[in-house]
N, C-alpha and C positions, 0 to 999 in steps of 0.2 A: 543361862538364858532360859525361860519359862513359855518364852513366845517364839513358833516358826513359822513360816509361811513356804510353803511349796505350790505348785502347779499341778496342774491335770486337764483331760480335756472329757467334756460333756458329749452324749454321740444324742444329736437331733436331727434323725433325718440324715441329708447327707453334710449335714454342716455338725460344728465340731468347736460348739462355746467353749470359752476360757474355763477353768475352775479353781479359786484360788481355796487351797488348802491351809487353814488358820488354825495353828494348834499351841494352845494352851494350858500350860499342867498350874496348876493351885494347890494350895496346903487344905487340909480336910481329909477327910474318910474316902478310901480309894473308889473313883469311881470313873465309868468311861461313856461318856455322850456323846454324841454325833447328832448336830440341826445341820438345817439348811435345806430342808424338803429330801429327806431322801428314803427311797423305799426300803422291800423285805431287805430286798440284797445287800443293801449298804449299810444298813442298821446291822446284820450279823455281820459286817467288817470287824467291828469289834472281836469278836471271837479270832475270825483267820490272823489279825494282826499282832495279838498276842501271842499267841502259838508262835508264830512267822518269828517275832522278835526273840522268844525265849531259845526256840530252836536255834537259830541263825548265832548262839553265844553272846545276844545282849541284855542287860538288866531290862526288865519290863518296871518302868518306876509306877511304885506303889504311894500316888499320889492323884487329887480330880482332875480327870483329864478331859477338856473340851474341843471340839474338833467341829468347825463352821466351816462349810462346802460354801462358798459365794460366789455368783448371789446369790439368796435365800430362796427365792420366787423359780428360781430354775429348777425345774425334776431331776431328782439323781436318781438312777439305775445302774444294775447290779458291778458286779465285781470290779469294776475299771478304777477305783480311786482307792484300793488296799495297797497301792505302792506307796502312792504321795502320805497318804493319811502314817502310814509305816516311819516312812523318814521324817516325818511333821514331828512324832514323837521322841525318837532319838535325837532327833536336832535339838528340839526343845528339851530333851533331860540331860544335852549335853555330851551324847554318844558319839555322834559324827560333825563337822566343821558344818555351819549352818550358811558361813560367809558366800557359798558356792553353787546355792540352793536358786539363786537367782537366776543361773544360765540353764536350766532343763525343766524340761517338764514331764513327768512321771506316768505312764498309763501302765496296769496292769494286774492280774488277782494273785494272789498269794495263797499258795499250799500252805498246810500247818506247818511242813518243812520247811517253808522260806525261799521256797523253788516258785519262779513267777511260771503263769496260765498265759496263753493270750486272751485275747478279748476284741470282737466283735468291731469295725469301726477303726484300725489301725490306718488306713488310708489316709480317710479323711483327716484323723486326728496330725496324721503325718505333713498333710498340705495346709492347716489351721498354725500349727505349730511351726514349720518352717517360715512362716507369712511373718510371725512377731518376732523373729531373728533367735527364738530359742534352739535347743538341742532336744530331740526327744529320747527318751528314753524307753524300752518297750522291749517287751518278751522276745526271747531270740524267736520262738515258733512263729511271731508277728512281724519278724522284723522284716522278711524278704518282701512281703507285701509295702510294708509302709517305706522300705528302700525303692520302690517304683518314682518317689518324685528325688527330685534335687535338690537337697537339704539334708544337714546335719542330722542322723538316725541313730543310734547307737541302741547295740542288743546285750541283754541282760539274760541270764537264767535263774540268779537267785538273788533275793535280797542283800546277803553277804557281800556280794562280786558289786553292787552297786555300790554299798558303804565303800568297797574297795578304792570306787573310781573317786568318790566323794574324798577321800582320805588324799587320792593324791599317788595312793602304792600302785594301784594297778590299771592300766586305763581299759573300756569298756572297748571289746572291736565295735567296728562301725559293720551297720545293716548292710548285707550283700543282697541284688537281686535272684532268685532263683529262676535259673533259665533252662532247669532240668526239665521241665512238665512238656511232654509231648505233645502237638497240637493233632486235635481231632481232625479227620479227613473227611467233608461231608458228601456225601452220597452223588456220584456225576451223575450229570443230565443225559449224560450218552443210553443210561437206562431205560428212559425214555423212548417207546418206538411210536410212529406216529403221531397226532394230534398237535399236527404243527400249527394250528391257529392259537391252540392253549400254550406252546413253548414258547410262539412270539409275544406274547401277549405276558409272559413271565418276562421275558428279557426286555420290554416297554417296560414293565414294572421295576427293575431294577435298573437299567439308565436313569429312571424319571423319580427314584423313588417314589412311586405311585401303591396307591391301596389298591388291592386286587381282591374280588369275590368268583371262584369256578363254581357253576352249578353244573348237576347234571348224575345220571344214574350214577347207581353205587358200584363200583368195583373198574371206573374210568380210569383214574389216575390221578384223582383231582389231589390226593394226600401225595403220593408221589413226586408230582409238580411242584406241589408247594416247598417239602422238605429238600428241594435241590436248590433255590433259592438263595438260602446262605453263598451256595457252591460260584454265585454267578456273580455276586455281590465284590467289588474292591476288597481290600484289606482295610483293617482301623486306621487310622492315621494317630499317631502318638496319644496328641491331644482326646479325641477320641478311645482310649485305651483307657487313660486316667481316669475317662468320666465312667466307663463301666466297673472300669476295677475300685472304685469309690462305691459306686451301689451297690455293686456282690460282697463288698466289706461289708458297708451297713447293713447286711442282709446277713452275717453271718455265715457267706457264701465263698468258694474257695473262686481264684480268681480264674476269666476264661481270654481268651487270647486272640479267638473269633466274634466275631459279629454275633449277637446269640440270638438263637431262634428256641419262642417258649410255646409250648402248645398245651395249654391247659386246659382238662378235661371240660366236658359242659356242664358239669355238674358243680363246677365251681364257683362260687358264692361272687357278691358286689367285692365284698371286703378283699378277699381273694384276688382282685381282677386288680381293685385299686391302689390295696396297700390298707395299712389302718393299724388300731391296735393302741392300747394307753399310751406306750412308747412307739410310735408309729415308725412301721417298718415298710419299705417299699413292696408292691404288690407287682402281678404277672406282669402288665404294661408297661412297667418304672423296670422290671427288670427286663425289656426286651429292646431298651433303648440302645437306640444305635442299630438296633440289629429287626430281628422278624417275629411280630406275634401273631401265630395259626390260629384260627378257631376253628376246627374241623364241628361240622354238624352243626353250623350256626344258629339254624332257627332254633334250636334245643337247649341252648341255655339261656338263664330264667332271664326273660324284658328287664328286669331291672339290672342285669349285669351288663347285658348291651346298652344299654341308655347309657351309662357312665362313661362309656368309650367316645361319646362324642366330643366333650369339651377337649380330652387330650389329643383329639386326632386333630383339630383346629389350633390349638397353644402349644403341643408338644410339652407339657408339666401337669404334676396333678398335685393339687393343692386337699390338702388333709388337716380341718379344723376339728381340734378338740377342746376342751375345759382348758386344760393348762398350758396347749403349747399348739403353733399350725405353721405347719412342715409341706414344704414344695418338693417335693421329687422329678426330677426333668424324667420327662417318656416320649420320646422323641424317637417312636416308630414304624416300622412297614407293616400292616394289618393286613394280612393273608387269608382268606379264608374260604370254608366250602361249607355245600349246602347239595340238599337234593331237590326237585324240580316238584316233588310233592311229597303227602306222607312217606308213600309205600316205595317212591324213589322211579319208578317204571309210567313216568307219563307218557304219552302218548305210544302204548303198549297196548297187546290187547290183556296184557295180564295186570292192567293198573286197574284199579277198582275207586279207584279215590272220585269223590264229588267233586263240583265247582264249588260248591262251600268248603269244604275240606282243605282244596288247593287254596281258597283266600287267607283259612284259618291259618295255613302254615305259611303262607307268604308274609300274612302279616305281624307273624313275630319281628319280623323285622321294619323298623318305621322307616319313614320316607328321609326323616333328618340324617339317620344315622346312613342307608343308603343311597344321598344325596354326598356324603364324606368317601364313597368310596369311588375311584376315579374311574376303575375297570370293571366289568359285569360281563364275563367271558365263559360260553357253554363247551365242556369237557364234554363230547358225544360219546355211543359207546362205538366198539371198534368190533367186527368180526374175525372169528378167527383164521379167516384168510389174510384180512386183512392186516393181523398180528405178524401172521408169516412171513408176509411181502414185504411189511415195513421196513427200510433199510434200515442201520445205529442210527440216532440221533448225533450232532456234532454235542463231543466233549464240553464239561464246563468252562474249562481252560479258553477255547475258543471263545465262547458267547461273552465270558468275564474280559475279554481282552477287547470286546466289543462294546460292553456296557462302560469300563473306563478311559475308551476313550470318548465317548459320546460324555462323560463326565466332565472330562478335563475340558471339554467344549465350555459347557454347562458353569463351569467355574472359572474362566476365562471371562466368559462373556459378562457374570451376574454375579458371580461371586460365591456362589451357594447352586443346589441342586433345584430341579424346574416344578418338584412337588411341594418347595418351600416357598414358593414366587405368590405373593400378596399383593395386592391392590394396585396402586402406580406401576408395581416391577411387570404384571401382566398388559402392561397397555404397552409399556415401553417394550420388552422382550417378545410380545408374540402378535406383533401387529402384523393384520392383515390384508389381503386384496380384495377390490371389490369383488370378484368372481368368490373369490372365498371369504368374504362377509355373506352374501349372498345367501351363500350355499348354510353356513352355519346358519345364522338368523332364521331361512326357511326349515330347517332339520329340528332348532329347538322349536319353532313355533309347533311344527305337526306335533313333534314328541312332547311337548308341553315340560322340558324340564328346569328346573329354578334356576334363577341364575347365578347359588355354589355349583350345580353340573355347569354349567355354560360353561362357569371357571375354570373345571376339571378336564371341560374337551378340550378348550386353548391348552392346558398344561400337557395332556397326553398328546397333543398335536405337535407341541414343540419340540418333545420330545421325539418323537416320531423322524421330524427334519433333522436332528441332534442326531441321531442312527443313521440316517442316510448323509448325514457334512451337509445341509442344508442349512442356509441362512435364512430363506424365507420360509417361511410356511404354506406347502401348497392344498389345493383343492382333494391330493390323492390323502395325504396326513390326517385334513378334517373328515372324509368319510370315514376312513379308519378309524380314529377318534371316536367317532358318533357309532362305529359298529362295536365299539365295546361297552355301549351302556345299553343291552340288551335288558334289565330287568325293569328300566325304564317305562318300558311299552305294558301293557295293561293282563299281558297273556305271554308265559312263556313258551313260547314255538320250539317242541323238540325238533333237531334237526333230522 
């Protein structure tokens, strides 16, 4: 037989296209080509597969060898298709049973040894693959990752041990999950002494999945606060787990097991923030899904990196169009962040030197849209050192997390989803009010003049509010609270 076809999977993003491998050898002058749109990396397949073959003890047939990745219009990138393309040739010169080739699908790179690499993207390719009733095939070093779903996996180390399986002599073990990896412990809130308006104000955030901004002088705790966050947060729920351990796949990223918190410097670029790149790879946001993305020192990185953050904090995805291919990545997360009250950090000090221009220039790195999306605007004051002294321990994470899930399980009782996902209809229907608290809100936004996305943010952090106390309605103490976290609202920030 001069014709084979094998499988493989394409990594776009976090989806994981078919790729059917056509390989056919001809009479003529030896030669080995590969179409189908594919780059550096898969053009020098040719080399690794040869080698792979010769080494591995099989005839490399010295005959034109043509090799279509389809469809043609798809980008191929690097090493992931030296398996398929491998057995495409020995099939086709007649080295291994081709009859068999039909139930797997091949991902993975090939040492000149014949020893398989993994490769980047084993997840996805794993829940793509399972979807069409095949068996995949994949580097034992990849296998424990792409063993996370429930489907037929099977792990390989060398080209050899696959003909094996192919032959019939030897079967292939199946992918095991690796359950060795120690889970990180993150930092308790008991750490934490004082500035109990800032710890509630984290734990509203975390019932509510709510966006949170602390201002306030430097050396408060507004970094501290933040980083205990994770601590206070639920656990993943399965489903949940799949969709991070698919992103830190396609990122080339080893898998985490918590909720992840990214805190990327400010120095760090749009591209950086978003994801991007020929073959687009998910960016800081796409991988803090599920979990917390910090911006410490907010006003300092470049406007155009914070503008970008707006569409995903509203769709939870961020859509990445290029020339050849446009790729959605889900970013479906809690935006944490800190700032100082002006340049020099010490407003209303008498050691602060900054202007009212000064203070505009650095307030207004931040636009109205984007801190219109943030639901909480909560001042971290500074604390004396008596007042360090006196401060009793804060209560443990343990505690507060036991307080946020069950204000959850309210929360998904009632609605189905979390109270900072609640859109249009779900907020009339879930956070209807009384007139006393109509009133009160109506009169609060008019003074403060804020849009009405804040209107939406105070019902949400309102709701949640009564969700911490087992509250059905929502009362008039909820919406001042509410209204006293949108502090950077007002026209001048009042240190306390």
């Amino acid at each position: 037989m001069s014709l084979s076809i094998t499988y493989a999977r394409a990594q776009l993003g976090v989806q994981a296209p078919l790729v059917t491998v056509e390989t056919h050898l001809a009479n003529g002058l030896p030669a080995f080509n590969i179409v189908g749109l594919p780059e550096a990396a898969v053009r020098e397949s040719r080399d690794r597969v040869r080698s792979a073959i010769v080494n591995s003890h099989f005839e490399f047939p010295q005959r034109r060898i043509t090799v279509n990745l389809a469809p043609a219009d798809l980008p191929k990138a690097g090493g992931r298709y030296d398996l398929a393309i491998a057995l495409g040739v020995l099939a086709a010169s007649g080295q291994i049973p081709g009859d068999s080739l039909e139930q797997f699908e091949f991902i993975g790179e090939l040492a000149l040894s014949g020893s398989l690499r993994p490769i980047p993207g084993a997840l996805p390719a794993a829940i793509a693959c399972g979807d069409s009733g095949r068996t995949l095939v994949i580097a034992s070093e990849s296998a424990a990752e792409a063993a996370l779903i429930k489907a037929p996996v099977k792990a390989a180390s060398s080209l050899l041990q696959v003909c094996a399986q192919l032959h019939g002599r030897e079967p292939l073990p199946d992918a095991l999950v690796d359950d060795t990896q120690e889970e990180v412990l993150c930092a308790d809130l008991a750490d934490v002494r004082g500035q109990l308006k800032a710890r509630r104000a984290l734990e509203v955030a975390a019932a509510g999945s709510h966006n949170l901004l602390f201002y306030g002088p430097p050396g408060t705790g507004k970094t501290m606060l933040a980083s205990r966050l994770p601590g206070i947060l639920p656990p993943l729920t399965e489903r949940e787990q799949i969709e991070v351990a698919a992103l830190y796949s396609s990122a080339g990223l080893s898998r985490i097991r918590q909720r992840p918190f990214r805190a990327p410097h400010h120095s760090a670029s749009p591209t950086a923030l978003v994801g991007g790149g020929s073959n687009p790879r998910p960016g800081e946001i796409s991988l803090a899904h599920r979990g917390v993305l910090f911006l410490d020192e907010m006003p300092e990185f470049p406007r155009s990196a914070l503008e970008i953050l707006r569409e995903p904090l509203e769709n939870g995805e961020v859509r990445i169009s290029r020339a050849r291919a446009q790729v959605t990545f889900p970013a479906d997360f809690q935006l944490v962040a800190a700032m100082n009250p002006c340049p020099c950090g010490y407003l209303g000090e008498a050691r602060c030197r900054c202007t009212p221009d000064q203070i505009d220039r650095y307030r207004n790195k931040l636009s109205g849209p984007l801190l219109d999306r943030i639901d909480m605007q909560v001042e971290v004051a500074s604390m004396s050192a008596a007042q360090l002294q006196e401060a009793p321990a804060g209560e443990k994470s343990a505690v507060v997390r036991e307080r946020v899930r069950n204000a959850r399980e309210i929360q998904l009782q009632r609605q189905g989803k979390i109270n900072g996902e609640l859109q249009g209809r779900e907020l009339d229907e879930h956070c209807r009010l009384g007139k006393t608290e109509s009133a009160l809100l109506r009169a609060s936004v008019e003074k403060l003049g804020l849009s009405a996305r804040s209107y939406h943010r105070v019902l949400k952090v309102a709701r949640t509010l009564a969700d911490l106390n087992q509250q059905k309605e929502i009362g008039t103490g909820q919406i001042a609270e509410a209204l006293a976290y949108r502090n950077l609202d007002r026209k001048t920030i009042v240190p306390a």
